[in-house]
N, C-alpha and C positions, 0 to 999 in steps of 0.2 A: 331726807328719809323717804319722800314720797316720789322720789326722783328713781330711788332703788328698789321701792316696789314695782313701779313701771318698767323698769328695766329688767325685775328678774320675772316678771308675767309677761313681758313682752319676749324672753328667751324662753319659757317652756309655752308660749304659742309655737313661737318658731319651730321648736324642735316638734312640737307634735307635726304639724304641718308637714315640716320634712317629712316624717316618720311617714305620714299618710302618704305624702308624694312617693317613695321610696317603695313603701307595699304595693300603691296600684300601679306601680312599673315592672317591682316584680312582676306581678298577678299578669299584669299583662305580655311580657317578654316568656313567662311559662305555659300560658294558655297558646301563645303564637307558636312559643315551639312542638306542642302537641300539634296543635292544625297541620304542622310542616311534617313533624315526624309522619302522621296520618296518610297527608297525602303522598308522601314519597312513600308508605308501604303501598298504598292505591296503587300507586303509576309503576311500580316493584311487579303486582301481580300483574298487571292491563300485557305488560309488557311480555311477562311471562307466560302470560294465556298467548298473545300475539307470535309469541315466539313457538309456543307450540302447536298452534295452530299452523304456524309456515313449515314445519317440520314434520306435520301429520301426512304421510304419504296419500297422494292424492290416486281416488279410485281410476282404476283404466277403464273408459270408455271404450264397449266393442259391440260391433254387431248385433239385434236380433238375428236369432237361427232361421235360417234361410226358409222363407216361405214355400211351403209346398206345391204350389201353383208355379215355383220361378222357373223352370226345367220345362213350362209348356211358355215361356215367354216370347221364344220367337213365331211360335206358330198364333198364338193371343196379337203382335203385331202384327203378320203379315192376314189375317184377319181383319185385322183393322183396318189397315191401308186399303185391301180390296173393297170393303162394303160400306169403309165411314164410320165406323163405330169405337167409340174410345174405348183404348186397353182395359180402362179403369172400370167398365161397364164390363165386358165380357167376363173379367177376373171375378167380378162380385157376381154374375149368373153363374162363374163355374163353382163357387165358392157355395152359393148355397144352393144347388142343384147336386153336386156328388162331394163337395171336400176335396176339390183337384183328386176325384180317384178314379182313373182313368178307366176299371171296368167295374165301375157303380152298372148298377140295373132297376129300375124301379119297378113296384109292386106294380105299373101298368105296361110294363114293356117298355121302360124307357129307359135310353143306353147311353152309356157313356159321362164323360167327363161334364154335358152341356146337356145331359137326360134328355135324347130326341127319342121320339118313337119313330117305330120301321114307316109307317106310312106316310107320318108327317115329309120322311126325309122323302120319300119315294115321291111326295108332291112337291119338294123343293128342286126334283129331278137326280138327290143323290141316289151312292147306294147304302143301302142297311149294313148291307155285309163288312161294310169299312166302317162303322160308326165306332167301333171297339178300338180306331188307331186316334189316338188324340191328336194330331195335327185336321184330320179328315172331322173329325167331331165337331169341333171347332171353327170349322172353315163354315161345316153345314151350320151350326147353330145361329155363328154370326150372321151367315144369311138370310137366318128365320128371324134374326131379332131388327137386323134392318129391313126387312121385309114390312113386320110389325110396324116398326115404329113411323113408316110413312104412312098408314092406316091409321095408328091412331095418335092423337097430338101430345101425347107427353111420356116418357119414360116411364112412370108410373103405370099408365095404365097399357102400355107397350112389355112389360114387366110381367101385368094380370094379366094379359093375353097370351102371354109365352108360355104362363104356367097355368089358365084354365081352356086357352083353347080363344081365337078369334069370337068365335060367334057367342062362345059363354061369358065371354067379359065382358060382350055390347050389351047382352043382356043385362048381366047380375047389376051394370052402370046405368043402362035404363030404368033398372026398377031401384035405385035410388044410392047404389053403392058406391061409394068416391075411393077409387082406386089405393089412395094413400094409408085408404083404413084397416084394408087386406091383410092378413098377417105375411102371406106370401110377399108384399110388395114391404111391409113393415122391414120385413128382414133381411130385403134386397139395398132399400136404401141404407139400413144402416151398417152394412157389408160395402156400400162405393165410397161411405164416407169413410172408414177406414184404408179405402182404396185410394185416396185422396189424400191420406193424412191426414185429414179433418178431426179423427175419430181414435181413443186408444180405448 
């Protein structure tokens, strides 16, 4: 008798047992197949987005529109080559001196593409009456500004000197002014660094 209690408590452990075994396999065999469904919707869109992204027409890289200075670029090097002076310099004098406009005139009589005055030019030994041909502008200006620049020691202040004049600039620098702070020089350098590529 007590051989058949143990044997039928020993059969409903058993089966509970199973039963527990059985559920937390379920449990787990349905939990893993979410995680798989899941990640195969994941890897479904990753792949979709990927694929649309390789089909999304890629933009045509083209040109900037031709700078307005490019049309005086040979006469900006042979400029160069004769006086020493880089392109990249002259372009940023002509740039913020007229806006490449070949008959700018400034409120003091100054002409052209590289805003000379008649007498300046007349002391460099040109003529006035050609400053209105942009090659001729050009040729004179760069002359003034290598002229300058072996006068005074740095582009900056070779800069303030082109546009207040030799003798105003040693001054305005004597009495304490550092060339870099000039708005005229301000807006030369940051005119070469765009010359340069430096700068957008």
């Amino acid at each position: 008798m007590e051989f058949r209690k143990m044997f039928k408590y020993s059969c409903i452990f058993s089966f509970i047992f199973l039963a527990w075994v059985i559920a937390g396999m379920t449990y787990f065999l349905l939990n893993r197949h979410a995680q798989l469904k899941a990640a195969s919707k994941n890897t479904a869109v990753t792949a979709s987005q990927k694929s649309a992204a390789i089909k999304q027409p890629v933009k045509k890289i083209t040109a900037s529109k031709s700078d307005a200075c490019d049309k005086f670029q040979t006469a900006i090097n042979a400029a160069s080559k004769t006086e020493r002076v880089a392109p990249t310099v002259i372009r940023a004098i002509i740039k913020i001196e007229s806006s490449c406009k070949a008959n700018a005139k400034g409120k003091s009589g100054e002409i052209g593409l590289m805003q000379i005055k008649p007498r300046t030019a007349k002391g460099l030994g040109a003529d006035p009456s050609k400053l209105f041909q942009p090659a001729y502008n050009i040729k004179t200006g760069t002359k003034l500004l290598s002229q300058l620049n072996s006068r005074f020691d740095s582009w900056e202040s070779t800069v303030l000197a082109y546009n207040r004049g030799p003798n105003e600039a040693k001054k305005l620098m004597e009495n304490g002014l550092r060339p870099h702070e000039h708005w005229h020089v301000k807006k030369f350098v940051r005119q070469h660094k765009i010359e340069l590529g430096l700068k957008r």
